[in-house]
Biopython code that builds the backbone (N, CA, C, O; Angstrom):
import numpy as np
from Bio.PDB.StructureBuilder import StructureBuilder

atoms = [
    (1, "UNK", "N", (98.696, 115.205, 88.610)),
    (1, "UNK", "CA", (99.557, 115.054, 89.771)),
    (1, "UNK", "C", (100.712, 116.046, 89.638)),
    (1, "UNK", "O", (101.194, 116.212, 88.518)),
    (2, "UNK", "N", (101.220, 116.754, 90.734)),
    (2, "UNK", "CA", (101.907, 117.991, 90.678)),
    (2, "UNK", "C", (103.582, 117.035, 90.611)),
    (2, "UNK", "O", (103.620, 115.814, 90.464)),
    (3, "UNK", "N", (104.294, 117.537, 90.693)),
    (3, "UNK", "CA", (105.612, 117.144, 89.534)),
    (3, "UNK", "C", (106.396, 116.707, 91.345)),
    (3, "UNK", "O", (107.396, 115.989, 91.346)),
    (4, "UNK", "N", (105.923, 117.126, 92.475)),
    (4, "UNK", "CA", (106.837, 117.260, 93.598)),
    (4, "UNK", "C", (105.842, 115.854, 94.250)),
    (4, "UNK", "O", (106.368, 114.970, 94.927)),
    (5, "UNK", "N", (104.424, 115.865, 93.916)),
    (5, "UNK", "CA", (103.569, 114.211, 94.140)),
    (5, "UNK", "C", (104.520, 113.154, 93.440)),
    (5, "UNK", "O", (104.922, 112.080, 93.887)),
    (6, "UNK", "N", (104.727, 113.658, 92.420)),
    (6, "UNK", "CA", (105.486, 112.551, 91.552)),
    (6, "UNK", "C", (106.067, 111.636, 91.870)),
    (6, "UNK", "O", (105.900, 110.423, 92.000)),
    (7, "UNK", "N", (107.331, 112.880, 92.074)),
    (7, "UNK", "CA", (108.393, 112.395, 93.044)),
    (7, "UNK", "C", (108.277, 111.380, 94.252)),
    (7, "UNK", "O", (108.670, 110.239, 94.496)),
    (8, "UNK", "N", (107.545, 112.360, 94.885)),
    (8, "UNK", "CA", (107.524, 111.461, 96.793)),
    (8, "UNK", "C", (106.897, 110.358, 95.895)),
    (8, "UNK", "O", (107.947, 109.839, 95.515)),
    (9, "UNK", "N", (105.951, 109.667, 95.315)),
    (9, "UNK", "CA", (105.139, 108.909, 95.037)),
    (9, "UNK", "C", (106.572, 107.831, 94.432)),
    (9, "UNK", "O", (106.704, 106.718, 94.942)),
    (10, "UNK", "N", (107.531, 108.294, 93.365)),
    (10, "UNK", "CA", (108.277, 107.543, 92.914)),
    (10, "UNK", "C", (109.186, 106.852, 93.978)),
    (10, "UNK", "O", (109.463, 105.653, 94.027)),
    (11, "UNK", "N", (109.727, 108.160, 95.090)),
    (11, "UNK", "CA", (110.366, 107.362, 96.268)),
    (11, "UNK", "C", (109.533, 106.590, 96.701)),
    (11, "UNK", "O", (109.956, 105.435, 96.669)),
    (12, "UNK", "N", (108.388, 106.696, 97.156)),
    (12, "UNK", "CA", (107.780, 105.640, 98.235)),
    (12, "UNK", "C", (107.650, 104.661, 97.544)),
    (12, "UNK", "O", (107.157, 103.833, 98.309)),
    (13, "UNK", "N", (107.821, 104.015, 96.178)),
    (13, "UNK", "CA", (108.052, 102.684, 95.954)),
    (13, "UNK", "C", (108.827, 102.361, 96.206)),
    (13, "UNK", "O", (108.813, 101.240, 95.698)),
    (14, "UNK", "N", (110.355, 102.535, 97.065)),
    (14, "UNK", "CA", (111.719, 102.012, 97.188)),
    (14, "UNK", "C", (111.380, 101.822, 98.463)),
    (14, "UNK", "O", (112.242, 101.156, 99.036)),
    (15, "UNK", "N", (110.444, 102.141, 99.184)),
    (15, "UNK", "CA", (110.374, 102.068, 101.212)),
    (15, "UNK", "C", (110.100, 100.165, 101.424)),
    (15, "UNK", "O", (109.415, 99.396, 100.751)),
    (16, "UNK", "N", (110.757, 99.979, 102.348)),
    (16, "UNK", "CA", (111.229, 98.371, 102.413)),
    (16, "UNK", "C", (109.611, 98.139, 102.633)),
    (16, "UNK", "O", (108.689, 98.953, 102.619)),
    (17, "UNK", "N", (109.623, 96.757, 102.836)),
    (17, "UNK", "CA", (108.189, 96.045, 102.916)),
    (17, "UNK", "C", (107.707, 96.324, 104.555)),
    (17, "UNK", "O", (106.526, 96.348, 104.901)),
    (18, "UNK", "N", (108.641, 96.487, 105.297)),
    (18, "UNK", "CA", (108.235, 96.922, 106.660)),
    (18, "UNK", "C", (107.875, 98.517, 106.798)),
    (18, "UNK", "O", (107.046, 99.028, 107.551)),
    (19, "UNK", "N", (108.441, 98.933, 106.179)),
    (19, "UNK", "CA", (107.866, 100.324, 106.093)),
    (19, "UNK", "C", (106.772, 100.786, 105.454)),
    (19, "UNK", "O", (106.128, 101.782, 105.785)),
    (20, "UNK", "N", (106.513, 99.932, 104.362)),
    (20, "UNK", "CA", (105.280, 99.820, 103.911)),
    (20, "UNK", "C", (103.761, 99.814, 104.565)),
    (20, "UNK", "O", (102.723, 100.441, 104.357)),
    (21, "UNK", "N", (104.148, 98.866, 105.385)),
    (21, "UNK", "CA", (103.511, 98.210, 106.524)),
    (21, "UNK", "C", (102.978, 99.067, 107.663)),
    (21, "UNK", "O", (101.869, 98.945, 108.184)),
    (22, "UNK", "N", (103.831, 99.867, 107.949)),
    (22, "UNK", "CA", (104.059, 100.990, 109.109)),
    (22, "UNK", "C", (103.401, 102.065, 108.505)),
    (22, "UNK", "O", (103.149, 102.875, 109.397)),
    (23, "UNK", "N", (103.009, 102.457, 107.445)),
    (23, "UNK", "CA", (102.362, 103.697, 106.728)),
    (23, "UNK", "C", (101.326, 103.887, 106.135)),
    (23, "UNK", "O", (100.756, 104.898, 105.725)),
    (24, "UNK", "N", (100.973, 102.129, 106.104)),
    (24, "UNK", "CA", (99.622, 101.839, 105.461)),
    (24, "UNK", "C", (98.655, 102.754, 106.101)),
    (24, "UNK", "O", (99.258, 103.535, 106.836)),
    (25, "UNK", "N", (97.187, 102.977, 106.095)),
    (25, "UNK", "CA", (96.614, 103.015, 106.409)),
    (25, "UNK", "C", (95.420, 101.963, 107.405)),
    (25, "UNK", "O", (95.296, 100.869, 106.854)),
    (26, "UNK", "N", (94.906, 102.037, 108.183)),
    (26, "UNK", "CA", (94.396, 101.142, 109.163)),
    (26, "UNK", "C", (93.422, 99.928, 108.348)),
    (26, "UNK", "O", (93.357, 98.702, 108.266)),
    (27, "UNK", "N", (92.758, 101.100, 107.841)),
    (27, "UNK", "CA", (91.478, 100.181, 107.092)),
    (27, "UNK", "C", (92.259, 99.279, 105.410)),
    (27, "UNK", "O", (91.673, 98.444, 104.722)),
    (28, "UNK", "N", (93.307, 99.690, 105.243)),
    (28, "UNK", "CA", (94.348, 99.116, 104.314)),
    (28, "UNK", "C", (94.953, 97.637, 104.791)),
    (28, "UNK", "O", (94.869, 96.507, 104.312)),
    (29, "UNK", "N", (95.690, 98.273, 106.128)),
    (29, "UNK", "CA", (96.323, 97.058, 107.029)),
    (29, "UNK", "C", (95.677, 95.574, 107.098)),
    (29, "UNK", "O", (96.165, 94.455, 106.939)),
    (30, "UNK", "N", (94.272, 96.071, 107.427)),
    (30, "UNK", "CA", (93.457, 94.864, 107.934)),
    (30, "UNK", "C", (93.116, 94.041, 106.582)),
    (30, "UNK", "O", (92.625, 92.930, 106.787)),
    (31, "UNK", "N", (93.300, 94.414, 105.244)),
    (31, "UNK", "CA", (92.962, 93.463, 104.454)),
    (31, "UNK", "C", (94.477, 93.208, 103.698)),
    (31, "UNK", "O", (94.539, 92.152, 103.068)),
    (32, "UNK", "N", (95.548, 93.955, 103.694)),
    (32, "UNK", "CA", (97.066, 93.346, 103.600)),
    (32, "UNK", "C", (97.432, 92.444, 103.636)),
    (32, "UNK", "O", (96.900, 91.866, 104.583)),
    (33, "UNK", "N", (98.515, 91.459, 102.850)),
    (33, "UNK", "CA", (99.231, 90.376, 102.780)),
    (33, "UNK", "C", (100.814, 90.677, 102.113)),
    (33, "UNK", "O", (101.290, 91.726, 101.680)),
    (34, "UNK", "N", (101.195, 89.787, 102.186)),
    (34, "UNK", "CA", (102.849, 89.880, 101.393)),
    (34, "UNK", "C", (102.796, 89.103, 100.758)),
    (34, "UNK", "O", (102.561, 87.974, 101.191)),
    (35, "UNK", "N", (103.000, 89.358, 99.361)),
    (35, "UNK", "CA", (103.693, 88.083, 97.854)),
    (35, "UNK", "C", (105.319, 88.708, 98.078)),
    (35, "UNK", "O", (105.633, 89.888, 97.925)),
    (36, "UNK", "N", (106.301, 87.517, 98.504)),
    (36, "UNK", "CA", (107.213, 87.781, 98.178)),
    (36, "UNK", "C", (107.993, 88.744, 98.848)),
    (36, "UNK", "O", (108.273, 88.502, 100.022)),
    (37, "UNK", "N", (108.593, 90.282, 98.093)),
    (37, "UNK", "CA", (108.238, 91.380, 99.048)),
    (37, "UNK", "C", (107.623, 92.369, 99.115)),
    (37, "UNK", "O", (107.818, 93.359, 99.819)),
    (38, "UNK", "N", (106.535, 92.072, 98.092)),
    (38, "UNK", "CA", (105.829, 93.047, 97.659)),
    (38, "UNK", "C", (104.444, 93.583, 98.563)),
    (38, "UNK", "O", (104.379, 92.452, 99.044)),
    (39, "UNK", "N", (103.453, 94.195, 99.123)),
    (39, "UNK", "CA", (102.849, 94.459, 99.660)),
    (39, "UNK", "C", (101.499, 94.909, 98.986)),
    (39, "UNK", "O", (101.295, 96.048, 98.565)),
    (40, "UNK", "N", (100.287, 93.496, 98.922)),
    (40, "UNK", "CA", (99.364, 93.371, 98.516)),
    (40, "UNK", "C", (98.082, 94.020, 99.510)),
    (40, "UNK", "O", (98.091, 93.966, 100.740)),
    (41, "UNK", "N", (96.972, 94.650, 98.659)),
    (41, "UNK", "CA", (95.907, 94.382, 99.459)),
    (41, "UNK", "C", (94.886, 94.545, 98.905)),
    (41, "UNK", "O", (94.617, 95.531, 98.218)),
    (42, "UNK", "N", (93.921, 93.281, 99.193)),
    (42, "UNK", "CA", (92.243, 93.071, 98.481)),
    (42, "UNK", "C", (91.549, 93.615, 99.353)),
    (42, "UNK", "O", (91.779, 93.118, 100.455)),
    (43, "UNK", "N", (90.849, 94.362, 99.372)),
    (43, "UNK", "CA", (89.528, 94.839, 99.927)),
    (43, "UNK", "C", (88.460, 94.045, 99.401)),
    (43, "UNK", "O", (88.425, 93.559, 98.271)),
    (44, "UNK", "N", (87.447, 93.930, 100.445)),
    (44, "UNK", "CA", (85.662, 93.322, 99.860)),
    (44, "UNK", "C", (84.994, 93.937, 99.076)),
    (44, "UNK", "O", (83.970, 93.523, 98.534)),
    (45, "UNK", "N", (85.588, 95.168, 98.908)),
    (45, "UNK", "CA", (84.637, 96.118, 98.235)),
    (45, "UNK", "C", (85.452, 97.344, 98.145)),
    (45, "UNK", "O", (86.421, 97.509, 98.886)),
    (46, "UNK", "N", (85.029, 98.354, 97.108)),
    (46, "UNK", "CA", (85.930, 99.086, 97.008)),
    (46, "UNK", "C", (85.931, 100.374, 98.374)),
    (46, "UNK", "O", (85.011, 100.756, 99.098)),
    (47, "UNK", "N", (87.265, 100.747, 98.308)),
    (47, "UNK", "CA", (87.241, 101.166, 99.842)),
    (47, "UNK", "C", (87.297, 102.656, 99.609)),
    (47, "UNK", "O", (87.474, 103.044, 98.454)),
    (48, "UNK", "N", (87.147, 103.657, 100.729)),
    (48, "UNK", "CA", (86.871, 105.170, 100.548)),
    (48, "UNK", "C", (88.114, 105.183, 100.048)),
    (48, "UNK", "O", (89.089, 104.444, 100.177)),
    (49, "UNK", "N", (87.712, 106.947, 98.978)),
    (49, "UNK", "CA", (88.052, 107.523, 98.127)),
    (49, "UNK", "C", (89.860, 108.095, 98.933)),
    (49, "UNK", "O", (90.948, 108.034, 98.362)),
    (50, "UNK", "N", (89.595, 108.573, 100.279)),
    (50, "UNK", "CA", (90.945, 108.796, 100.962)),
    (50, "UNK", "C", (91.793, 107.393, 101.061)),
    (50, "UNK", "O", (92.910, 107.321, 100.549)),
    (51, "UNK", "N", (91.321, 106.511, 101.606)),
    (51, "UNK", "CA", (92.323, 105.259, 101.605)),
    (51, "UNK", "C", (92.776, 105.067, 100.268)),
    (51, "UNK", "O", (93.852, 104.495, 100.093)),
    (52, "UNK", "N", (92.032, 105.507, 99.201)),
    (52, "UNK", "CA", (92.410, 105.235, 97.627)),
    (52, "UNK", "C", (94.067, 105.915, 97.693)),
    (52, "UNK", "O", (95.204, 105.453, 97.602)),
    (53, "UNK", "N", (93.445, 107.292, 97.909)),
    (53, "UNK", "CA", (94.087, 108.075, 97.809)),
    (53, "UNK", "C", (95.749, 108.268, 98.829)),
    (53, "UNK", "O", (96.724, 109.006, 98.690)),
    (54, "UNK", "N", (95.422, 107.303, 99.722)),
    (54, "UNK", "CA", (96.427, 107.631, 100.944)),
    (54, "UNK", "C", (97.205, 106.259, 99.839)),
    (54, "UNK", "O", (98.347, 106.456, 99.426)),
    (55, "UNK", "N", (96.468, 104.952, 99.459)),
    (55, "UNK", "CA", (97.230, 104.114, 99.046)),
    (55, "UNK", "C", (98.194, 104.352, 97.711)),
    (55, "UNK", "O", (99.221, 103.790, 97.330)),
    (56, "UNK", "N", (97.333, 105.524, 97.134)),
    (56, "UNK", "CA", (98.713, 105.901, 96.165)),
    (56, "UNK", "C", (99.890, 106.702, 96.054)),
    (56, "UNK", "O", (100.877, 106.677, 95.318)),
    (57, "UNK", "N", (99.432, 107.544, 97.159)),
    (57, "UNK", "CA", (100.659, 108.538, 97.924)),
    (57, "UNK", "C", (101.615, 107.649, 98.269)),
    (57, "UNK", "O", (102.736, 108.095, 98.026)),
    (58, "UNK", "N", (101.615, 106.435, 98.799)),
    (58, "UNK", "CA", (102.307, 105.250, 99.370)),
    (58, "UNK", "C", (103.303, 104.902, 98.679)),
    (58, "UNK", "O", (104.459, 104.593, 98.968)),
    (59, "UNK", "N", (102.436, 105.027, 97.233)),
    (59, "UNK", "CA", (103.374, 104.268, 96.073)),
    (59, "UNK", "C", (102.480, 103.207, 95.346)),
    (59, "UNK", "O", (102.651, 102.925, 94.160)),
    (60, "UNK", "N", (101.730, 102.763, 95.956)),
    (60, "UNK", "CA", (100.769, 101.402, 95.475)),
    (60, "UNK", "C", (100.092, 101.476, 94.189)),
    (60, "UNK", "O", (99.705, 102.629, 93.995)),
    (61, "UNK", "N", (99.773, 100.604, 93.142)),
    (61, "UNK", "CA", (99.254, 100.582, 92.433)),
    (61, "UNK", "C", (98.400, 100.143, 91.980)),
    (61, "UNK", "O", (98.747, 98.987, 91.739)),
    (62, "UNK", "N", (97.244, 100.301, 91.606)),
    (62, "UNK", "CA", (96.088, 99.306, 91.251)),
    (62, "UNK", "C", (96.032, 98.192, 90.167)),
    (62, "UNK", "O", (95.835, 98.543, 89.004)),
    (63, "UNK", "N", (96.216, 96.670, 90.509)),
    (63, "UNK", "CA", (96.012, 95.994, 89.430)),
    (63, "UNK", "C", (94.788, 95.558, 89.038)),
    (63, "UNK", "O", (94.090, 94.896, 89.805)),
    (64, "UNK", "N", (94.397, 95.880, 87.808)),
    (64, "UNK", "CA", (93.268, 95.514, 87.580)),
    (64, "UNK", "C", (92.992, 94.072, 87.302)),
    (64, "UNK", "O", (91.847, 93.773, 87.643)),
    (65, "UNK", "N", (93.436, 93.430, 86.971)),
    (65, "UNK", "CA", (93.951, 92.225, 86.428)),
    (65, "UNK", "C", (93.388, 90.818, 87.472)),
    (65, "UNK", "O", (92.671, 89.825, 87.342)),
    (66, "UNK", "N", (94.472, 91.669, 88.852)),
    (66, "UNK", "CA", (94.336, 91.006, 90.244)),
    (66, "UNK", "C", (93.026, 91.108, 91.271)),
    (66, "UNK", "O", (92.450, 90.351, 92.053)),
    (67, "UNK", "N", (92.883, 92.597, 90.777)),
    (67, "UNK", "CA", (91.709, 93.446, 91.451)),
    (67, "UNK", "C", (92.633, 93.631, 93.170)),
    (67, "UNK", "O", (92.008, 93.877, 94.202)),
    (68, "UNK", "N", (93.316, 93.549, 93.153)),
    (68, "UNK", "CA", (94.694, 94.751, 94.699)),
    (68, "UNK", "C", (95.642, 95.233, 93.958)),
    (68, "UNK", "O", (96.320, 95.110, 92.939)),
    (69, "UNK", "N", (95.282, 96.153, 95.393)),
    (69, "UNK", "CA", (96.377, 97.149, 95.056)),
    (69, "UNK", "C", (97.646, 96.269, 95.390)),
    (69, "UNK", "O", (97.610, 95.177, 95.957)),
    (70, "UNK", "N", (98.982, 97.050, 94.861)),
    (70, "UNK", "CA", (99.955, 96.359, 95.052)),
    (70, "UNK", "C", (101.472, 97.498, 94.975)),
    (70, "UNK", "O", (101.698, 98.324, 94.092)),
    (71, "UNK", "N", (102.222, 97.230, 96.040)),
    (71, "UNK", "CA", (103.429, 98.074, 96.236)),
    (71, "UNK", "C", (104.602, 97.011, 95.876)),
    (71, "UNK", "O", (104.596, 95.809, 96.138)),
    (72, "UNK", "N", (105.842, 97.925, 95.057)),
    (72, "UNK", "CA", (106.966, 96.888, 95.002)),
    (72, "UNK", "C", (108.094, 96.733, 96.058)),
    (72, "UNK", "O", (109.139, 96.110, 95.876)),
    (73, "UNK", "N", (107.743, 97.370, 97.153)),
    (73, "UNK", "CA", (108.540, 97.943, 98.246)),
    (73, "UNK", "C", (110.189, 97.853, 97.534)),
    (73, "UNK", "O", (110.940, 97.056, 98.095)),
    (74, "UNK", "N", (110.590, 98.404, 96.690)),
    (74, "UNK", "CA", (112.308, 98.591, 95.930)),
    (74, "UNK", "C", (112.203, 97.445, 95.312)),
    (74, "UNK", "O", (113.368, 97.086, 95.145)),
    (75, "UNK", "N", (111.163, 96.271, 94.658)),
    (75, "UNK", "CA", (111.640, 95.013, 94.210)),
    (75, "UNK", "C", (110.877, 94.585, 92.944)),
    (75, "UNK", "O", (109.889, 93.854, 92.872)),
    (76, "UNK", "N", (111.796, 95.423, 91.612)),
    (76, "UNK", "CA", (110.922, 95.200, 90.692)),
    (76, "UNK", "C", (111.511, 93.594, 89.860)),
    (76, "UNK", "O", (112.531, 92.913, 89.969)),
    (77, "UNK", "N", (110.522, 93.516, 89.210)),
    (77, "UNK", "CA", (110.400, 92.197, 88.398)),
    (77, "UNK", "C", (109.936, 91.866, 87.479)),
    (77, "UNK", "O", (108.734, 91.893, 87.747)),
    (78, "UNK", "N", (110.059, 91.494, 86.350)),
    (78, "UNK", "CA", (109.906, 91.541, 84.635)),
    (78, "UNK", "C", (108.425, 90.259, 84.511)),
    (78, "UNK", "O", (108.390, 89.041, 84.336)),
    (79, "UNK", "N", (107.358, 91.334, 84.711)),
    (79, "UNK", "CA", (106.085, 90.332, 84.217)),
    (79, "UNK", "C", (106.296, 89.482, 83.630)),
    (79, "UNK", "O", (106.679, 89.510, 82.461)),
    (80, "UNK", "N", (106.029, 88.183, 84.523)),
    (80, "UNK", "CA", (104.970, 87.079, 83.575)),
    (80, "UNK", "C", (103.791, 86.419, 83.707)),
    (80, "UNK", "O", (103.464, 85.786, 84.711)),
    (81, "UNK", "N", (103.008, 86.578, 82.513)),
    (81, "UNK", "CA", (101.939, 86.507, 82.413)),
    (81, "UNK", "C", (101.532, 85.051, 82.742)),
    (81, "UNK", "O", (100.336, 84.776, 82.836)),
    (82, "UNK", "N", (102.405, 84.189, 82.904)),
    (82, "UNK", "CA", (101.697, 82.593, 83.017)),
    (82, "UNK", "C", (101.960, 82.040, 84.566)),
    (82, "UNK", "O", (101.707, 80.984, 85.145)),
    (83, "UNK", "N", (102.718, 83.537, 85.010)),
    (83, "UNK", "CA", (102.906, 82.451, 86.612)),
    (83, "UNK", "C", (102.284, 83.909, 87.586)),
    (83, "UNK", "O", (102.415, 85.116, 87.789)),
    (84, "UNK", "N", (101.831, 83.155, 87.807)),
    (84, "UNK", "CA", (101.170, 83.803, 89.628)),
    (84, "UNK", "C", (101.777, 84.392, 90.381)),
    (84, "UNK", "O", (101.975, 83.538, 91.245)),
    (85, "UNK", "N", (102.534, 85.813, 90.912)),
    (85, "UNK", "CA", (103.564, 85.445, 91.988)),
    (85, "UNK", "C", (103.164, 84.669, 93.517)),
    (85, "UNK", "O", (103.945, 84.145, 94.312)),
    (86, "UNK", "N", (101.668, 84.803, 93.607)),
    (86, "UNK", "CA", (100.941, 83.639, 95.018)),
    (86, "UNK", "C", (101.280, 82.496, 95.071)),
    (86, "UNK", "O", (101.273, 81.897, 96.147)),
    (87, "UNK", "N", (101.738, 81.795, 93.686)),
    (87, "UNK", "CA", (101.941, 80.227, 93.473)),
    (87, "UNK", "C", (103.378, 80.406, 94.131)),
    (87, "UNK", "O", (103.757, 79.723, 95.082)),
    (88, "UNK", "N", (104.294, 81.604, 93.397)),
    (88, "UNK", "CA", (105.679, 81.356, 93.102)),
    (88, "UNK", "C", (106.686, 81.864, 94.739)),
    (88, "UNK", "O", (107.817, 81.478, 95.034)),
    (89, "UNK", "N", (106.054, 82.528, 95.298)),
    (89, "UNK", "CA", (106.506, 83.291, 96.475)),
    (89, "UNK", "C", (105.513, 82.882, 97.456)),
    (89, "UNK", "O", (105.827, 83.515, 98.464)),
    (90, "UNK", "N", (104.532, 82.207, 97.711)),
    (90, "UNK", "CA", (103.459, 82.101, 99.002)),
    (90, "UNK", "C", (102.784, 83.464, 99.166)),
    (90, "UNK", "O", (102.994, 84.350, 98.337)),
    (91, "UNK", "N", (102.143, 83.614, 100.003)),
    (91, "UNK", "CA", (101.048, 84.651, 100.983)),
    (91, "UNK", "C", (101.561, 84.619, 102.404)),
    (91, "UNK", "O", (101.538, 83.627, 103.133)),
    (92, "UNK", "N", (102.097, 86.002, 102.764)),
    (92, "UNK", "CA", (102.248, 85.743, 104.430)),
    (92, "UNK", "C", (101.301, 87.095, 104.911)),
    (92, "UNK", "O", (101.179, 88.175, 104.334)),
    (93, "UNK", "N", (100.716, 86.646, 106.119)),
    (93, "UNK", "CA", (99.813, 87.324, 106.646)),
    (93, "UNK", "C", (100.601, 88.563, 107.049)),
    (93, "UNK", "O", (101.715, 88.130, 107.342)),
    (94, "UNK", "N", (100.590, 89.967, 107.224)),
    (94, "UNK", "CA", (101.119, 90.863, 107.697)),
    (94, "UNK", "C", (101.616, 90.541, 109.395)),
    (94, "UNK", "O", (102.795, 90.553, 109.750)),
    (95, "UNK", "N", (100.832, 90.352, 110.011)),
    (95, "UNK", "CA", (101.579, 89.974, 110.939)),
    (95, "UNK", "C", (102.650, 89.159, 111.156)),
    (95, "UNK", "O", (103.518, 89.386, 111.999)),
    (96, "UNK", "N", (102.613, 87.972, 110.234)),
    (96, "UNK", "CA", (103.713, 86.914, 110.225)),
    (96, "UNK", "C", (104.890, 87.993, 110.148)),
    (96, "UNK", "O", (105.745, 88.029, 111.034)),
    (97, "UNK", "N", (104.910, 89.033, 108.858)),
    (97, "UNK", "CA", (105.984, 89.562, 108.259)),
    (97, "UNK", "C", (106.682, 90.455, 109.181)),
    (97, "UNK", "O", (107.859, 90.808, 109.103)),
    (98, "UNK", "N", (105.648, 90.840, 110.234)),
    (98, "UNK", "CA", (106.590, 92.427, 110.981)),
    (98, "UNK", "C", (107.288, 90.917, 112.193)),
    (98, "UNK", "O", (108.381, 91.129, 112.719)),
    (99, "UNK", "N", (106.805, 90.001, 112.399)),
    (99, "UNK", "CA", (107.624, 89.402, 113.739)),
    (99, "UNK", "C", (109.053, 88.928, 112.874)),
    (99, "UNK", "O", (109.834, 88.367, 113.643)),
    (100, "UNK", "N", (109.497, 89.009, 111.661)),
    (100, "UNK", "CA", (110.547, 88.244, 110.898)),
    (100, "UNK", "C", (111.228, 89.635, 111.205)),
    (100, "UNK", "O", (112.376, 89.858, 110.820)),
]
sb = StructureBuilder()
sb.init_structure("model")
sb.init_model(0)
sb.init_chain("A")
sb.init_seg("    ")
for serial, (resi, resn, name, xyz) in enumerate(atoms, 1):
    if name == "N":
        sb.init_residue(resn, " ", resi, " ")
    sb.init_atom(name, np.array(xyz, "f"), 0.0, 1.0, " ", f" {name:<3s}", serial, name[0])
structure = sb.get_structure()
């Protein structure tokens, strides 16, 4: 990754959760949710190589763990391994989030 990807890549983790939202990609959007304020998304299957790719330009990161990708939209938080953030923050559907 070239040193100026980096960068934009490091800003676009600080872009609020609505902006997130607004930049996704289409085929991204439709399987999207919110933990919290973070900006989740499971696909059924793994999705083309550009949406990969558009989702990490974004900022997003792949958890393997979770199996989604996942953005911190500016809101980081000190792993823990015994709590869920789904249990601890709910699931809101993307749409719920842009009418708030």
């Amino acid at each position: 990754m070239k040193m100026q990807e980096f960068k934009a890549r490091s800003a676009n983790k600080e872009l609020s959760t609505d902006e997130v939202i607004d930049q996704m990609p289409e085929e991204a959007r439709k399987h999207a949710f919110v933990v919290g304020r973070w900006v989740w998304v499971q696909f059924p299957e793994r999705p083309a190589a550009q949406t990969r790719n558009e989702l990490s330009r974004l900022g997003f990161n792949w958890n393997n763990d979770r199996k989604v990708w996942q953005h911190p939209c500016g809101c980081y938080a000190r792993l823990n391994p015994r709590v869920d953030p789904r249990d601890k923050y709910g699931i809101r559907e993307i749409e719920d989030e842009q009418k708030n």
